[in-house]
N, C-alpha and C positions, 0 to 999 in steps of 0.2 A: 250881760247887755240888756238882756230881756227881763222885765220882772214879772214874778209868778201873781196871776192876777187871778185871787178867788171867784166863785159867780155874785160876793157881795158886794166886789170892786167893778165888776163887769157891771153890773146894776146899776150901781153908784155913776158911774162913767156910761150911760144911755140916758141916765133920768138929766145931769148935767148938759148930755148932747139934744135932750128932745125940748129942754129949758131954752137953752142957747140958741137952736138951729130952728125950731118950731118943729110942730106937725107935721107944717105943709111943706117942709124942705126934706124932711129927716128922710125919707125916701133916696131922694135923686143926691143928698150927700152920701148915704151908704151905697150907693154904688160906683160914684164916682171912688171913693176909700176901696171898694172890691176890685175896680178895673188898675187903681197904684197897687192894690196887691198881687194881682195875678200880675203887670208889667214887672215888678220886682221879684214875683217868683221865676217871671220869667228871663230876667237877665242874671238871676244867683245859677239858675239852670246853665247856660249858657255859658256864664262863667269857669263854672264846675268843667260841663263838659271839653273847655278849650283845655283846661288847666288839667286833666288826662290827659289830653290828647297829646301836649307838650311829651308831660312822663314818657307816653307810651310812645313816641317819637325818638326820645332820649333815649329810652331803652334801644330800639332801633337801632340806632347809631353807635349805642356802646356793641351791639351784636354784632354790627356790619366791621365793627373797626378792629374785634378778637378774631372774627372770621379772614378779614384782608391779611392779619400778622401770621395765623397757622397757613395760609396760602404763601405768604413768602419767606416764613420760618424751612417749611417744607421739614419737617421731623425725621419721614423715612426716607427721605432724599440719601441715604448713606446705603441703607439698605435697599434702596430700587436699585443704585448701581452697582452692589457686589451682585444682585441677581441677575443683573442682565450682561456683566461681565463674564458669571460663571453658566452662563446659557449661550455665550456666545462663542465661548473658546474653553469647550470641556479639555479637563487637564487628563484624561483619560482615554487612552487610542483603544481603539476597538477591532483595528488591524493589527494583523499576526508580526508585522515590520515593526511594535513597537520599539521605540529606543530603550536605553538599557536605565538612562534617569527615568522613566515613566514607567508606575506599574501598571500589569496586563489586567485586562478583568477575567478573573478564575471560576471557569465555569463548576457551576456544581454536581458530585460525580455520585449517583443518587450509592446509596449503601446496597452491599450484596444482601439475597434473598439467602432466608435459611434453608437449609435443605433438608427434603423429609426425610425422616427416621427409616434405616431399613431394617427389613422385615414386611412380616405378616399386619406391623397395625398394631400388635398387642405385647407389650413388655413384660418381660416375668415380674412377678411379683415380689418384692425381697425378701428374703428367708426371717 
């Protein structure tokens, strides 16, 4: 869009502007040409910044609308209620009256101690 403008073309195109426009103008037209450049810097600005904003908006929405699906997908919805099933009516009696389909919980019956060696303490030695 833009062409690459050497300093002989920049030259060229000020000695044409100071021919054209005089002296006594060339001032007050270069700054009028400075204030259309900064309002068009400042609506490419603008532009830019709205045209993010959208994206970052879009994103937004694509985030909120994967969020809204795993809320009503509900994944472990299966597994909250075998857990709250099996917390709420243990298959396990822990009274001596258990039924005879239900096993008992077997308590553990720690292992006998060894017993010490008799004698003196001291074992012959083998031949």
């Amino acid at each position: 869009m833009f062409v690459d403008l050497s300093w002989s073309h920049m030259l060229l195109v000020l000695v044409v502007a100071l021919v054209v426009v005089g002296p006594k103008d060339l001032p007050k037209v270069m700054h009028a040409m400075g204030r259309w450049a900064g309002k068009a810097r400042a609506m490419a600005d603008q532009f830019r910044k709205s045209f993010d904003e959208m994206a970052r908006q879009s994103e937004l929405d694509d985030l909120r609308k994967e969020l809204d699906e795993l809320r009503n997908a509900r994944p472990f919805s299966q597994t909250e209620r075998t857990m709250s099933e099996a917390l709420r009516a243990p298959e396990v009696s822990l009274s001596p009256e258990a039924k005879a389909d239900q096993p008992a919980i077997a308590h553990e019956e720690k292992p006998p101690e060894p017993s010490p060696p008799a004698g003196d303490g001291h074992e012959p030695s083998p031949p």
